[in-house]
C-alpha positions in Angstrom: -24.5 78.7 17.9 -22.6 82.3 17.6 -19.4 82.7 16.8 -18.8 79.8 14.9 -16.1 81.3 13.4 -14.3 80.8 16.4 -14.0 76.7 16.1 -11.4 76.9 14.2 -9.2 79.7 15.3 -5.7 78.6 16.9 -4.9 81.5 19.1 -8.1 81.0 21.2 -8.2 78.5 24.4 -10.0 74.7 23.3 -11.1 72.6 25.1 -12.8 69.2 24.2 -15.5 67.8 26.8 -16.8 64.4 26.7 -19.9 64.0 28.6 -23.6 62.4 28.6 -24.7 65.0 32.0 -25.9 67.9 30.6 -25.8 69.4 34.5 -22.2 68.3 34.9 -21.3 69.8 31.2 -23.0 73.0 32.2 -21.0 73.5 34.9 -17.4 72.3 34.0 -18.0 75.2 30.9 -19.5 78.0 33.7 -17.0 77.2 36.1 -14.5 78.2 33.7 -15.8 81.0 32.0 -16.3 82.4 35.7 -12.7 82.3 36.5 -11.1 82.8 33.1 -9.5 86.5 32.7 -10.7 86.6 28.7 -13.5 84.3 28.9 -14.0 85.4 24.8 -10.9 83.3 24.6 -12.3 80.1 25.8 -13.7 77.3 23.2 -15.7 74.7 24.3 -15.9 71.5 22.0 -18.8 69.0 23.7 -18.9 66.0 22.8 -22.3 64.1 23.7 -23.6 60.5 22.6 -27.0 61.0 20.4 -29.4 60.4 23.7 -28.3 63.9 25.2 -27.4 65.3 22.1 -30.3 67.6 21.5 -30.7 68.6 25.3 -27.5 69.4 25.1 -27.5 71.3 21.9 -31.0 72.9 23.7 -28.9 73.6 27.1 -26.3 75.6 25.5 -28.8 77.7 23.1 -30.9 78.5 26.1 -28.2 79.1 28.4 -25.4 80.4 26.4 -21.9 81.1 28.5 -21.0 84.7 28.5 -18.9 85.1 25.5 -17.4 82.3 25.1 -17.7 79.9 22.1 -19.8 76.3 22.3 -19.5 73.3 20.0 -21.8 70.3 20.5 -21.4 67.6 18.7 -22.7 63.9 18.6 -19.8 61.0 18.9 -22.2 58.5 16.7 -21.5 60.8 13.6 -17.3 60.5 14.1 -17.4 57.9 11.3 -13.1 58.0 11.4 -13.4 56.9 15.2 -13.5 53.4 15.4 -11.7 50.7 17.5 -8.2 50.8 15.7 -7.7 54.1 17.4 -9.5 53.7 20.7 -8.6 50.5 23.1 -11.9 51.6 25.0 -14.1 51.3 22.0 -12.1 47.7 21.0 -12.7 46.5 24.8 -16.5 47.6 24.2 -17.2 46.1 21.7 -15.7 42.5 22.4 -17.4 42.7 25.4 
């Protein structure tokens, strides 16, 4: 994606976005970028389980929001996110 550089830089706008609907995804990051005043400003961190995460990744390449910055990532490579920091994965997973 452009602008990488951006991912890291603290004096933009982030914003992390959990989600396995590319539509809905899509349209949480255009509605904003729409309405923002800087929209360069505006980094968008999505988060997708490994199903979606290439039609994501091909969403966002194909259809790439203004000037803003995008970041997709998969959840099933977070190695360091396991139950002892989530209650919703430890109820998950004893279910």
């Amino acid at each position: 994606f452009p602008r990488s550089e951006n991912l890291e830089d603290r004096n933009l706008y982030h914003y992390a976005l959990f989600s396995d609907n590319v539509l809905a995804a899509s349209v949480v990051v255009n509605s904003t970028i729409m309405n923002a005043k800087e929209p360069e400003k505006h980094v968008f961190h999505l988060v997708t389980d490994k199903l979606n995460f290439g039609a994501m990744n091909m969403w966002f390449l194909l259809n790439p929001p203004g000037k803003a910055t995008i970041n997709v990532e998969n959840v099933d490579e977070f190695k360091w996110l396991n139950s002892s920091y989530c209650p919703v994965l430890r109820q998950l997973e004893s279910a």
